[in-house]
C-alpha positions, 0 to 999 in steps of 0.5 A: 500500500502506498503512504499518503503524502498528505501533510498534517496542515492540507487535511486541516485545511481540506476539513475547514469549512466555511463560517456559518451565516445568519441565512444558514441558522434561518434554514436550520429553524425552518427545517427543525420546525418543519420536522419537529411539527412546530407552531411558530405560535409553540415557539414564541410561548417557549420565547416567551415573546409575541409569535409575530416577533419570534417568526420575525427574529427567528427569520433572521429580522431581530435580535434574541436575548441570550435566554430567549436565543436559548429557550429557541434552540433548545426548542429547535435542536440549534447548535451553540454557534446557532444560538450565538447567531440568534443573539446578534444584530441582524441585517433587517429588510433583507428581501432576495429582490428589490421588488418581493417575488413571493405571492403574499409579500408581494401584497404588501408591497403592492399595498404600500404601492396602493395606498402608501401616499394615502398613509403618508397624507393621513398621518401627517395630517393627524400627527405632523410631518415625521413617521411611524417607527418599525423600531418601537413597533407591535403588531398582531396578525389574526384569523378573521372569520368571514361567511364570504372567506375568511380574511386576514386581520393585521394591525400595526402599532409604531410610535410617531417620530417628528422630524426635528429641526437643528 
C-alpha cells in the first residue's frame, strides 16, 4: 500500500469549512420546525415573546436575548454557534429582490404601492410631518372569520417620530 503524502496542515485545511451565516441558522429553524411539527405560535410561548416577533427574529429580522436565543434552540435542536447567531444584530429588510417575488409579500408591497401616499397624507395630517417607527413597533396578525372567506386581520402599532429641526 502506498503512504499518503498528505501533510498534517492540507487535511486541516481540506476539513475547514466555511463560517456559518445568519441565512444558514434561518434554514436550520425552518427545517427543525418543519420536522419537529412546530407552531411558530409553540415557539414564541417557549420565547416567551409575541409569535409575530419570534417568526420575525427567528427569520433572521431581530435580535434574541441570550435566554430567549436559548429557550429557541433548545426548542429547535440549534447548535451553540446557532444560538450565538440568534443573539446578534441582524441585517433587517433583507428581501432576495428589490421588488418581493413571493405571492403574499408581494401584497404588501403592492399595498404600500396602493395606498402608501394615502398613509403618508393621513398621518401627517393627524400627527405632523415625521413617521411611524418599525423600531418601537407591535403588531398582531389574526384569523378573521368571514361567511364570504375568511380574511386576514393585521394591525400595526409604531410610535410617531417628528422630524426635528437643528
Amino acid at each position: 500500500m502506498k503512504k499518503s503524502k498528505t501533510t498534517g496542515a492540507s487535511l486541516a485545511a481540506a476539513s475547514f469549512s466555511k463560517p456559518m451565516k445568519r441565512t444558514d441558522v434561518t434554514e436550520m429553524v425552518v427545517e427543525s420546525r418543519l420536522k419537529k411539527g412546530l407552531s411558530w405560535a409553540k415557539i414564541a410561548k417557549a420565547v416567551g415573546a409575541s409569535k409575530e416577533w419570534t417568526t420575525a427574529a427567528l427569520l433572521g429580522q431581530m435580535q434574541m436575548t441570550k435566554a430567549q436565543a436559548e429557550a429557541a434552540g433548545k426548542l429547535l435542536g440549534l447548535p451553540p454557534y446557532a444560538v450565538l447567531l440568534l443573539q446578534q444584530v441582524p441585517y433587517k429588510g433583507s428581501l432576495p429582490t428589490a421588488v418581493p417575488t413571493d405571492p403574499l409579500i408581494y401584497r404588501f408591497y403592492e399595498l404600500v404601492s396602493v395606498y402608501g401616499t394615502t398613509f403618508k397624507e393621513l398621518i401627517h395630517e393627524e400627527f405632523g410631518d415625521g413617521i411611524m417607527s418599525a423600531i418601537d413597533f407591535k403588531m398582531d396578525m389574526k384569523r378573521e372569520p368571514d361567511p364570504n372567506g375568511d380574511r386576514v386581520k393585521i394591525v400595526m402599532s409604531g410610535k410617531y417620530l417628528s422630524y426635528k429641526t437643528y
